[in-house]
N, CA, C and O of each residue as an XYZ file, in Angstrom:
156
protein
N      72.232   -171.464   -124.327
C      73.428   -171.713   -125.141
C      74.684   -171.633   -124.270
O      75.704   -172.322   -124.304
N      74.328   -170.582   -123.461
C      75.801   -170.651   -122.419
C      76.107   -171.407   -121.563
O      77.181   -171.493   -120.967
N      74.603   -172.369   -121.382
C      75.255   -173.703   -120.258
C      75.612   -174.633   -120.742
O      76.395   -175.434   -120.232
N      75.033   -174.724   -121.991
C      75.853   -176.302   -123.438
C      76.909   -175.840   -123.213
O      77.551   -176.723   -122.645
N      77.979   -174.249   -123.403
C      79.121   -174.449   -123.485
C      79.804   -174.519   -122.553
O      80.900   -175.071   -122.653
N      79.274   -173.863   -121.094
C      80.114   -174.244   -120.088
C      79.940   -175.904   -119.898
O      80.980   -176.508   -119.636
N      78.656   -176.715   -120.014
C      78.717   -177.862   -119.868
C      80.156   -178.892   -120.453
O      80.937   -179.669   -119.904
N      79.971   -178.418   -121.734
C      80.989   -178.709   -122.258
C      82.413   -178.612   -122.000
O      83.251   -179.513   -122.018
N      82.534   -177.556   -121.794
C      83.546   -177.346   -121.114
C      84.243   -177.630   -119.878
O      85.470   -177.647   -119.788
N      83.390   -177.866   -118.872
C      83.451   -178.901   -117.787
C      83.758   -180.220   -117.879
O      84.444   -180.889   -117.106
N      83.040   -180.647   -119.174
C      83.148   -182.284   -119.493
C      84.144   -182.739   -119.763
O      84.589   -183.796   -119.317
N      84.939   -181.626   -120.959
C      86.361   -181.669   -121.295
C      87.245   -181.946   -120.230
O      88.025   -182.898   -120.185
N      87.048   -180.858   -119.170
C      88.203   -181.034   -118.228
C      88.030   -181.935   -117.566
O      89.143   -182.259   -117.154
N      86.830   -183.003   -116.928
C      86.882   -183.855   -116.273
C      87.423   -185.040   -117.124
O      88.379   -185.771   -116.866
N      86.466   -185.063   -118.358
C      87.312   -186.419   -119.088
C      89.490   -186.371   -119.404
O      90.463   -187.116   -119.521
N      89.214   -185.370   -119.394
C      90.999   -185.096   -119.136
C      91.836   -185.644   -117.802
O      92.869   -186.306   -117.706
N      91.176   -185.229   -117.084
C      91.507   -185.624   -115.606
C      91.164   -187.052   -115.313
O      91.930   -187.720   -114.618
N      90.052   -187.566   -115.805
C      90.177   -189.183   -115.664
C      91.161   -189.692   -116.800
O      91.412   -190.897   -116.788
N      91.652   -189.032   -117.623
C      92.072   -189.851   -118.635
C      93.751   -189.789   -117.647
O      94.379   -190.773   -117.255
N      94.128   -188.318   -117.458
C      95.405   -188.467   -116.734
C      95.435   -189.726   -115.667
O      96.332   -190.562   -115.565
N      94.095   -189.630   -114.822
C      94.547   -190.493   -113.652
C      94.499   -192.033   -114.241
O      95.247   -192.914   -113.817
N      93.719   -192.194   -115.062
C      93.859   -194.124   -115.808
C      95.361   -193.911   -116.027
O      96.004   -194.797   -115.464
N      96.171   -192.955   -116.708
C      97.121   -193.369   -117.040
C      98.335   -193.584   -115.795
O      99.179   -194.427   -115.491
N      97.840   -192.256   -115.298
C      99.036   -192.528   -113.919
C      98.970   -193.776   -112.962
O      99.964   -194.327   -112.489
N      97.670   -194.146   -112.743
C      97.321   -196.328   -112.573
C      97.292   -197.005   -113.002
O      96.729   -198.064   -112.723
N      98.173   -196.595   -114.321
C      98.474   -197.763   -115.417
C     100.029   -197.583   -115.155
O     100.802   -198.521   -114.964
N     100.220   -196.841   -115.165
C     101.745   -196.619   -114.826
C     102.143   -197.073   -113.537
O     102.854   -198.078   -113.524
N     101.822   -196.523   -112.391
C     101.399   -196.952   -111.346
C     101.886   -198.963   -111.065
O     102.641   -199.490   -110.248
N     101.125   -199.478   -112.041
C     100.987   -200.477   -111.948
C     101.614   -201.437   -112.351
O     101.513   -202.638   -112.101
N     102.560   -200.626   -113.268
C     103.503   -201.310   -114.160
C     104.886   -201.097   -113.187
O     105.933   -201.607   -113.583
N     104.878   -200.546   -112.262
C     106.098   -200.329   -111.200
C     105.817   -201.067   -110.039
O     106.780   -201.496   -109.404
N     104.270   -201.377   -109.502
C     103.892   -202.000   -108.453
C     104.181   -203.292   -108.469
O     104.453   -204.020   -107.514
N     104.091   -203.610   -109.898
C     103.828   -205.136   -110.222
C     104.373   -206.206   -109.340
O     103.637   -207.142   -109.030
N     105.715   -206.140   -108.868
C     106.272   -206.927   -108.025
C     105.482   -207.441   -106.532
O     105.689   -208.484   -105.912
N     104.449   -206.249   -106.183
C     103.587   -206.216   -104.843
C     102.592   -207.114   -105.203
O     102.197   -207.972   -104.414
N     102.385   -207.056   -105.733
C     101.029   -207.591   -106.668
C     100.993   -209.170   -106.689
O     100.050   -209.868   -106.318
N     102.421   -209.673   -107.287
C     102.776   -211.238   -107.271
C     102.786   -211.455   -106.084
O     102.645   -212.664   -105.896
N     102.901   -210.784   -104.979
C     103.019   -211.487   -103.491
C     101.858   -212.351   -102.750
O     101.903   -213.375   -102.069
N     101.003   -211.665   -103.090
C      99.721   -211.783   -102.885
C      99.199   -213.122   -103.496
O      98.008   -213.419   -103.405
């Protein structure tokens, strides 16, 4: 029972942390954009 909840609990924080970083390369990307057309 105590590794379901640490599991869990691990899972939380990683899906958090990918969710921050999609957003910060979405953001990211919305400032880059100009680099992007060069290409």
């Amino acid at each position: 029972m105590l590794g379901f909840i640490i599991g869990i609990f691990i899972g939380g924080i990683i899906g958090v942390f990918a969710m921050c970083l999609c957003r910060a390369a979405a953001e990211a990307d919305k400032c880059m954009d100009f680099t992007d057309s060069e290409e």
